[in-house]
N, CA, C and O of each residue as an XYZ file, in Angstrom:
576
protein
N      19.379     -3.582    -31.890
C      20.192     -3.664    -30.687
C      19.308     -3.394    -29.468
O      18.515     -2.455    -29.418
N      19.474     -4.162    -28.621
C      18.308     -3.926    -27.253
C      19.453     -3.518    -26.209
O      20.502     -4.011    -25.795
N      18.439     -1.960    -25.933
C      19.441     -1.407    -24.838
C      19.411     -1.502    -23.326
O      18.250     -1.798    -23.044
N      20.108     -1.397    -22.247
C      20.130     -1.667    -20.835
C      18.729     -1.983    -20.256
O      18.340     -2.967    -19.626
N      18.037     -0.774    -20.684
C      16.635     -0.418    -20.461
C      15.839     -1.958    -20.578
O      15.286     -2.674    -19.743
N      16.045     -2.055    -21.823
C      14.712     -3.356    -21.795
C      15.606     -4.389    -20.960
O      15.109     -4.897    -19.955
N      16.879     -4.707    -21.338
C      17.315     -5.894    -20.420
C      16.964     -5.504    -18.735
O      16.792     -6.454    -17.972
N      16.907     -4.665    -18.414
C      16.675     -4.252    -17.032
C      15.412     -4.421    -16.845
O      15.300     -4.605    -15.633
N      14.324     -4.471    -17.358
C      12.896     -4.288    -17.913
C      12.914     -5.960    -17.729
O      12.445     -6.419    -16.687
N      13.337     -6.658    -18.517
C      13.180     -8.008    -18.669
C      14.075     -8.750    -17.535
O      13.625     -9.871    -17.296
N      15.069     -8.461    -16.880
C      15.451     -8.914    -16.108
C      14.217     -8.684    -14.296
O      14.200     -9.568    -13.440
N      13.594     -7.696    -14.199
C      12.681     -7.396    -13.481
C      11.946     -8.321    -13.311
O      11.891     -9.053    -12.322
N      11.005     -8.378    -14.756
C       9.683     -9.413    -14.839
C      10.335    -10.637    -15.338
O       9.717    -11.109    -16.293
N      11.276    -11.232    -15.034
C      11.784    -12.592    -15.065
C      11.875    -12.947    -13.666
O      11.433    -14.011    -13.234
N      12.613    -11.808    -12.737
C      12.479    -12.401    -11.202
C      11.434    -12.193    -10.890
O      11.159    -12.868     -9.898
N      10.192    -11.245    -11.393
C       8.763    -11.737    -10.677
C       8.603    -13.035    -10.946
O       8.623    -14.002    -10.184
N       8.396    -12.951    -12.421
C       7.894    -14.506    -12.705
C       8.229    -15.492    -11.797
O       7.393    -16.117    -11.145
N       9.450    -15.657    -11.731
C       9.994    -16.961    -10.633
C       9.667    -16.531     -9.377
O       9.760    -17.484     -8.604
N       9.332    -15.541     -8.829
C       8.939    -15.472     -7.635
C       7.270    -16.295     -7.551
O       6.844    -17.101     -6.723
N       6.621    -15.704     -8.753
C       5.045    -16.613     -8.716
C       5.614    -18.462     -9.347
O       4.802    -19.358     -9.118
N       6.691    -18.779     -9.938
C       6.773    -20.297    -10.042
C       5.718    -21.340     -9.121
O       5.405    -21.027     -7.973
N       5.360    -22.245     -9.585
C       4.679    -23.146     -8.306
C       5.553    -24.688     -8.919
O       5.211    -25.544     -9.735
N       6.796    -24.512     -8.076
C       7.441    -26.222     -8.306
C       7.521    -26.706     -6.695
O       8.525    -26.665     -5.984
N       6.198    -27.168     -6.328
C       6.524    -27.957     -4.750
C       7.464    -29.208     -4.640
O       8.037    -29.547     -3.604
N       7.557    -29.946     -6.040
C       8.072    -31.165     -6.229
C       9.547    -31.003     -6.261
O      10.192    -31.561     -5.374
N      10.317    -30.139     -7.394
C      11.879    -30.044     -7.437
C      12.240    -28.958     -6.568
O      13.432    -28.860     -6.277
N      11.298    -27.995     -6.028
C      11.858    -26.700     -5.789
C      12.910    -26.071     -6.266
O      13.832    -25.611     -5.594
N      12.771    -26.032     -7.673
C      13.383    -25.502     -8.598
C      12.971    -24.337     -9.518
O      13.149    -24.612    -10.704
N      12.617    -23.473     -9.356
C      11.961    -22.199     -9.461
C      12.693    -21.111    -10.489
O      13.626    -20.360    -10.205
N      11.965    -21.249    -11.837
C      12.821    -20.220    -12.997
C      11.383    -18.898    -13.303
O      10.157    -18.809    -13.371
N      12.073    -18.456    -13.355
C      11.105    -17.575    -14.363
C      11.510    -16.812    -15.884
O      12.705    -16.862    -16.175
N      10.861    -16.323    -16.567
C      11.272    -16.276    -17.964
C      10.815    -14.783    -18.690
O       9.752    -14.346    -18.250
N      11.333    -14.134    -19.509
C      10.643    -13.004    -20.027
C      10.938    -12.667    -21.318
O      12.077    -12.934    -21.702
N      10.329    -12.246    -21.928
C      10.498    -12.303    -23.599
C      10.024    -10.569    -24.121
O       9.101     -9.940    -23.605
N      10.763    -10.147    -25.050
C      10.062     -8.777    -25.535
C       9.795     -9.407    -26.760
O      10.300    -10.456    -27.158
N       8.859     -8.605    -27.412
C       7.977     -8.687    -28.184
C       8.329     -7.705    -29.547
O       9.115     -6.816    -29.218
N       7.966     -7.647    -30.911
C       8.236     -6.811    -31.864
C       7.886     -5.536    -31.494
O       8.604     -4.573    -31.762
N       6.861     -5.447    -30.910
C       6.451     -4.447    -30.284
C       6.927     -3.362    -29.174
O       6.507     -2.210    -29.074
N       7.771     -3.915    -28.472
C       8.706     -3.505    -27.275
C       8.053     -3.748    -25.973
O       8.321     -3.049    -24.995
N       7.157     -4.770    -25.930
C       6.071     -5.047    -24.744
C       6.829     -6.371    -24.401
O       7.189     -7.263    -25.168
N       6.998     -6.247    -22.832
C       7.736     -7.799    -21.791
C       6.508     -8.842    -21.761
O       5.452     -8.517    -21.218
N       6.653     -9.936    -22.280
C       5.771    -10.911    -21.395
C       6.117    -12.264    -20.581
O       6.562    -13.325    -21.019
N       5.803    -11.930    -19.375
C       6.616    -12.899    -18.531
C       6.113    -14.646    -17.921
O       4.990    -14.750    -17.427
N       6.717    -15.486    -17.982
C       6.364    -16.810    -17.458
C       7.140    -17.237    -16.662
O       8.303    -16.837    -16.722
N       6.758    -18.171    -15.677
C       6.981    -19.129    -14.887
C       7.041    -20.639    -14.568
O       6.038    -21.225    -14.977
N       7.908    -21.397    -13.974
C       7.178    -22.830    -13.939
C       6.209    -23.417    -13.187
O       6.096    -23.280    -11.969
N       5.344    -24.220    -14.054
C       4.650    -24.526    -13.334
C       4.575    -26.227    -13.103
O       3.950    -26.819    -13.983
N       5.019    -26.875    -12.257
C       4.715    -28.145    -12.010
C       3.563    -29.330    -11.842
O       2.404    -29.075    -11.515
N       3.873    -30.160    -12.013
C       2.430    -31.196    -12.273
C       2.585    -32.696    -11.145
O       3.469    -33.488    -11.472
N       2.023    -32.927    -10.296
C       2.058    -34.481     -9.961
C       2.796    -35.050    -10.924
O       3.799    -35.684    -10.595
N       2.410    -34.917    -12.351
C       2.333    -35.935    -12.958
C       3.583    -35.435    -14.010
O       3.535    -34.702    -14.998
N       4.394    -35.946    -13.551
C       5.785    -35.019    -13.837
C       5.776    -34.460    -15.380
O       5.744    -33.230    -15.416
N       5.796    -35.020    -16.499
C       5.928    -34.794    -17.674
C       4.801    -33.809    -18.318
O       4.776    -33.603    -19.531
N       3.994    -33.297    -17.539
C       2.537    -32.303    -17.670
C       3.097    -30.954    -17.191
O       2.381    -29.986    -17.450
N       4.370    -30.690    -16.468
C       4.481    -29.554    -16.368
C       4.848    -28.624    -17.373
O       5.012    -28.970    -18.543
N       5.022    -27.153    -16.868
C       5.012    -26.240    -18.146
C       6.520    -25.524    -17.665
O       6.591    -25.259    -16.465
N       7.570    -25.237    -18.407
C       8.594    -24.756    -18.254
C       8.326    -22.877    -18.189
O       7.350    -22.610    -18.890
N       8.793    -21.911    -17.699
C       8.825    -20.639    -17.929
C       8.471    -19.986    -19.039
O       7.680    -19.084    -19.318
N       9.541    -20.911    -19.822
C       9.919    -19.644    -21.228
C       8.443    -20.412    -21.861
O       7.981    -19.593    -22.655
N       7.754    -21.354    -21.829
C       6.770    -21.486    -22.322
C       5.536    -20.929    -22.126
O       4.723    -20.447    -22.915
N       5.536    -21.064    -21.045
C       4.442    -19.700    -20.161
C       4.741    -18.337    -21.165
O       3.870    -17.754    -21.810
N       6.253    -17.971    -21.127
C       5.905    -16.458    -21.494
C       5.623    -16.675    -23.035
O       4.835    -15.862    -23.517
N       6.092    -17.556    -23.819
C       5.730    -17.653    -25.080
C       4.354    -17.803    -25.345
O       4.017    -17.686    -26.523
N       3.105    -18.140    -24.131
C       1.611    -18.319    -24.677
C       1.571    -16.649    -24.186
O       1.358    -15.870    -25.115
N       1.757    -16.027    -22.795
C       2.026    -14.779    -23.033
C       2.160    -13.932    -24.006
O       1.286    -13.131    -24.336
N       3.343    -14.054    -24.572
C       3.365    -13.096    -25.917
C       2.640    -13.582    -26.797
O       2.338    -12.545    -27.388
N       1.953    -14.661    -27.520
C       0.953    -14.822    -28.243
C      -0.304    -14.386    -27.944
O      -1.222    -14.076    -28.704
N      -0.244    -14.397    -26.728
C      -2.053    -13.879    -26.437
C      -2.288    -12.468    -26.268
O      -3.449    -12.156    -26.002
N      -1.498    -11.621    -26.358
C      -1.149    -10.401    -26.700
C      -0.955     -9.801    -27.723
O      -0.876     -8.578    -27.836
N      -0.834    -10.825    -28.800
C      -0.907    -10.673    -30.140
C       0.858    -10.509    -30.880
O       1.206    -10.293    -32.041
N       1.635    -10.716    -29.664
C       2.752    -10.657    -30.618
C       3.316    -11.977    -31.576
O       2.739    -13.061    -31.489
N       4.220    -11.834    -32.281
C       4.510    -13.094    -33.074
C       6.200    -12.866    -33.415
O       6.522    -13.334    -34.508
N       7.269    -12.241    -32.662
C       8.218    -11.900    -32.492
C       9.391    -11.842    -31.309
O       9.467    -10.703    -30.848
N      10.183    -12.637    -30.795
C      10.709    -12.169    -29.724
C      12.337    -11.446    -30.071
O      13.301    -12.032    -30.565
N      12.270    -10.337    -29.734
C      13.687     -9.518    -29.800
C      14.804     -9.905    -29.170
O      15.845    -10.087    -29.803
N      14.703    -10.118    -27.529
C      14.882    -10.791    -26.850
C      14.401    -11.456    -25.454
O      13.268    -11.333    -24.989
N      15.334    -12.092    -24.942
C      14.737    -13.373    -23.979
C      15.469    -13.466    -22.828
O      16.479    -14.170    -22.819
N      15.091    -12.819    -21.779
C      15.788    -13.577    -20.162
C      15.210    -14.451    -19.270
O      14.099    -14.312    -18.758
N      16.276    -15.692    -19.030
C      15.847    -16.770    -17.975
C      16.679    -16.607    -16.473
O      17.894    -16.470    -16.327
N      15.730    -16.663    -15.521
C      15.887    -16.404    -14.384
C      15.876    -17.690    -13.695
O      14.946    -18.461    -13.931
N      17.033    -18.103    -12.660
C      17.171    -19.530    -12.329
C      18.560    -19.743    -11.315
O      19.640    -19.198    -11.542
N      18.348    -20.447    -10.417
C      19.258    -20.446     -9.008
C      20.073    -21.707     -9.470
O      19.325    -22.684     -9.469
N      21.418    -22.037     -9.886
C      21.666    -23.146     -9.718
C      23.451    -22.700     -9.877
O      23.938    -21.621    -10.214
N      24.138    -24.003     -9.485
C      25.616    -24.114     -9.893
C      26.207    -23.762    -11.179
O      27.376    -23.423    -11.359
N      25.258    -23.879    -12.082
C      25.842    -23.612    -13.462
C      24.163    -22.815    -13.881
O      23.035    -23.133    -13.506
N      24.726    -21.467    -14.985
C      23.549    -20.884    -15.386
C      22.497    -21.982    -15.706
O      22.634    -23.143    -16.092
N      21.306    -21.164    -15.392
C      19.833    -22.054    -16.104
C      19.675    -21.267    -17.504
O      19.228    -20.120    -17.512
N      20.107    -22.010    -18.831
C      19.420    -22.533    -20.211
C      18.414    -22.376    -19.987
O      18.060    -22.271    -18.813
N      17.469    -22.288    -21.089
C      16.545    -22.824    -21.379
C      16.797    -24.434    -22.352
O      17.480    -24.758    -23.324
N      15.716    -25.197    -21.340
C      15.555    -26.868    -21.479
C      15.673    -26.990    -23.307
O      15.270    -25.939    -23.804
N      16.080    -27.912    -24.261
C      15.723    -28.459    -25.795
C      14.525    -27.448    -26.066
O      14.334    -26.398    -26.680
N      13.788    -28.393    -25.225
C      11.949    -28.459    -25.985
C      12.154    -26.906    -26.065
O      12.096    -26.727    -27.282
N      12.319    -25.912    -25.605
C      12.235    -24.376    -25.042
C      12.971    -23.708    -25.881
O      12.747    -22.668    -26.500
N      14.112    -24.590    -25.834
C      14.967    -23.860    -27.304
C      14.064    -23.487    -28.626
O      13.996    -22.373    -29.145
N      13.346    -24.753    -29.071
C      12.631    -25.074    -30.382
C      11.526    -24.314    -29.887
O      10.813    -24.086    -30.864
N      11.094    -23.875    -28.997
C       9.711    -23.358    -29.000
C       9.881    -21.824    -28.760
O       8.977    -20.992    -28.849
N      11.592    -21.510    -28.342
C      11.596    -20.037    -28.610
C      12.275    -19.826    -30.422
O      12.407    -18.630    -30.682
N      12.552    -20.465    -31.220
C      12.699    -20.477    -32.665
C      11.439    -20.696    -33.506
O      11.419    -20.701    -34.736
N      10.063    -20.933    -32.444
C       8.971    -20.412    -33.458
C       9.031    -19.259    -33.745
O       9.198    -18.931    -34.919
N       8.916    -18.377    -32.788
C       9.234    -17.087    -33.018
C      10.305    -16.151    -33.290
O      10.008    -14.999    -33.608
N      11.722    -16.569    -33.188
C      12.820    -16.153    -33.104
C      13.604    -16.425    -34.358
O      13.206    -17.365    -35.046
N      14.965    -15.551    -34.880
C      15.714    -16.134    -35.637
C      16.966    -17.106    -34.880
O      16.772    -17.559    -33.752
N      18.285    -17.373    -35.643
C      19.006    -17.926    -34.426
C      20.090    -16.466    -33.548
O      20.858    -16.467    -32.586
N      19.588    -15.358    -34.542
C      20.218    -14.393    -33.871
C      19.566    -14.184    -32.278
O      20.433    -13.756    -31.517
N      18.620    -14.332    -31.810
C      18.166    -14.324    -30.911
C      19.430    -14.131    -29.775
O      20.418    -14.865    -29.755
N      19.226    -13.129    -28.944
C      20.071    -12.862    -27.797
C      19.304    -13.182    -26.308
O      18.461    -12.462    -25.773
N      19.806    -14.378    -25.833
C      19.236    -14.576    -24.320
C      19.999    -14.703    -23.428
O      20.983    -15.442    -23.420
N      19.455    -13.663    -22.181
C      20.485    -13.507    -21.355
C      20.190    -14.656    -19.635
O      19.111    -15.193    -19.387
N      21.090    -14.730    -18.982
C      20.709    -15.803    -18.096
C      20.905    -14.984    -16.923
O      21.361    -13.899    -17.283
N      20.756    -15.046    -15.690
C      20.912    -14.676    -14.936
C      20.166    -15.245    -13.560
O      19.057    -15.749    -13.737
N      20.779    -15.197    -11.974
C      19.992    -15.665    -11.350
C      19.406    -14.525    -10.160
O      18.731    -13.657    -10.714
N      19.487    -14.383     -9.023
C      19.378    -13.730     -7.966
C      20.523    -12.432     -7.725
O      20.094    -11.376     -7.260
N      21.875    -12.559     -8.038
C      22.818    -12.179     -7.715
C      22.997    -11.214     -9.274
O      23.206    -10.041     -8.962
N      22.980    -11.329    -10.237
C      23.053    -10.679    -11.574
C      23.276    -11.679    -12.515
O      22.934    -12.854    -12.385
N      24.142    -10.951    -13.932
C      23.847    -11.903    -14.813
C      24.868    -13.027    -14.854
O      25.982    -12.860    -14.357
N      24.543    -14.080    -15.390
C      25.281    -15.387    -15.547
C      25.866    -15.443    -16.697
O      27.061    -15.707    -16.836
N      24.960    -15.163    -17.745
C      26.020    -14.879    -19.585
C      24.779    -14.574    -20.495
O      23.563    -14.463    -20.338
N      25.688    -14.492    -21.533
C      24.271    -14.116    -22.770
C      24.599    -15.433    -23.794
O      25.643    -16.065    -23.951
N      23.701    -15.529    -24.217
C      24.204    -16.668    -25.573
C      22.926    -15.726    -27.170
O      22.111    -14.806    -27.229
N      23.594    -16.841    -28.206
C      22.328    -16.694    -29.313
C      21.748    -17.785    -29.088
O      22.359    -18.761    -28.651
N      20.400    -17.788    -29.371
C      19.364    -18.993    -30.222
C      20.377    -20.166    -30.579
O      20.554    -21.241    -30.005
N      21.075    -19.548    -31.872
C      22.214    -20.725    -32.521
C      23.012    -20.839    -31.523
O      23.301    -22.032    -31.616
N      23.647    -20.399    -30.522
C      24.745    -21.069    -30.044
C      24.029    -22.216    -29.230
O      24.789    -23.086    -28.804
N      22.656    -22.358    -28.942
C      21.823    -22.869    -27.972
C      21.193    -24.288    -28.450
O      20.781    -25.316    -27.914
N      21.401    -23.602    -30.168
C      20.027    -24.670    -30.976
C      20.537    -24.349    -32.441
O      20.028    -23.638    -33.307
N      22.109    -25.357    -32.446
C      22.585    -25.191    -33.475
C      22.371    -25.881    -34.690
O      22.415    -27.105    -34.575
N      22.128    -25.391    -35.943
C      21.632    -25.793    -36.847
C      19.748    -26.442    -36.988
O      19.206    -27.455    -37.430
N      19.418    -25.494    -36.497
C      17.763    -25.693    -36.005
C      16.669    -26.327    -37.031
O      16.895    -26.940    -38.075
N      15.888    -26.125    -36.659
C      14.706    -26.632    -37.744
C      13.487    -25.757    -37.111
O      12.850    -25.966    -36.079
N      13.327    -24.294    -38.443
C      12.229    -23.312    -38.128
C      11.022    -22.945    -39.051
O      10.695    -23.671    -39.989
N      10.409    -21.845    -38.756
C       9.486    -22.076    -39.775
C       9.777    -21.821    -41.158
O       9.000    -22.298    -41.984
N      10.830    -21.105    -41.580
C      11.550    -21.638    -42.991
C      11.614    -22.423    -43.280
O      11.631    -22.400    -44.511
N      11.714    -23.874    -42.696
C      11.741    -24.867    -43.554
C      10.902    -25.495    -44.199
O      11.228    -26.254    -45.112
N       9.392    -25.241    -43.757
C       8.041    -24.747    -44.173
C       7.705    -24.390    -45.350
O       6.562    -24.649    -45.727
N       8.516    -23.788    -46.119
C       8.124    -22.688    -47.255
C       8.592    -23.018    -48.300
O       9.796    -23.152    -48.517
N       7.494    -23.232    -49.265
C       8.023    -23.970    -50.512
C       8.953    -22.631    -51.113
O       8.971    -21.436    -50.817
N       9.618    -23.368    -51.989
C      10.769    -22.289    -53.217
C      10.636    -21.457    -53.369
O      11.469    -20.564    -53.212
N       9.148    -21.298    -53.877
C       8.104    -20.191    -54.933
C       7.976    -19.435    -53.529
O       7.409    -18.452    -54.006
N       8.056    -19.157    -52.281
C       8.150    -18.799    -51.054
C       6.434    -18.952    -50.629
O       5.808    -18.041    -50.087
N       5.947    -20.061    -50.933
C       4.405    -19.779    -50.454
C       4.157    -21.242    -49.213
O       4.643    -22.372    -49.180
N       3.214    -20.541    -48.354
C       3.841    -21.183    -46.855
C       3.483    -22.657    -47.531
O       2.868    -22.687    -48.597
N       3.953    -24.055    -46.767
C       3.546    -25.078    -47.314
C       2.566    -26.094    -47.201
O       2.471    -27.257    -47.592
N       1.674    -25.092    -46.372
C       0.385    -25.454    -46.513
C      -0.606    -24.874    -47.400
O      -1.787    -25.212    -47.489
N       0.137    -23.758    -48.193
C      -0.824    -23.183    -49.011
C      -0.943    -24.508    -50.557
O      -1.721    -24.302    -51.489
């Protein structure tokens, strides 16, 4: 169970993050934060490209974040984002927070003003495809 503390913790370094965003093109500005097995925040931002389809979404940022830190776990996940209806995290973001995640995963949304809602992983990215499906019978990964 993750208590006030870290969501307050992660809600923090989600509005930094989007404060460092660089989207000159949509001016659409999220930022993202993830805890770790460990109980350590790591936070991302978007970053935009000329070349539209080269940009990097938030929650992806914080996901090379928490890998390069050595974690391989996210507990949970807040996305930070200004719009009419909460900011999700995008498909691709879904599947790339279920490398690390189960579908229990709890992510909370929120923008400037407080929070917007919480969802799971599964309610987000139902019936998924993770690294379980990977693993032969005998449970040995399936590249072994």
């Amino acid at each position: 169970m993750i208590d006030e503390s870290h969501w307050n913790s992660l809600l923090a370094a989600a509005r930094a993050a989007r404060e460092q965003a660089y989207a000159p093109y949509s001016r659409f500005r999220v930022g993202a934060a993830l805890l770790d097995e460990a109980g350590r925040v790591h936070g991302g931002c978007n970053v935009e490209n000329a070349a539209y389809p080269e940009g990097v979404c938030a929650e992806a940022g914080a996901l090379s974040a928490l890998v390069l830190a050595g974690g391989r776990q996210i507990i949970a996940a807040v996305v930070v984002g200004e719009g009419a209806e909460p900011v999700t995290p995008c498909g691709g973001c879904r599947q790339k927070l279920r490398e690390f995640a189960d579908a229990t995963l709890p992510i909370r949304i929120a923008d400037g003003q407080g929070w917007r809602g919480e969802h799971t992983l599964a309610a987000l990215l139902p019936a998924s495809f993770g690294p379980t499906h990977l693993t032969k019978k005998d449970g040995r990964d399936a590249a072994s």
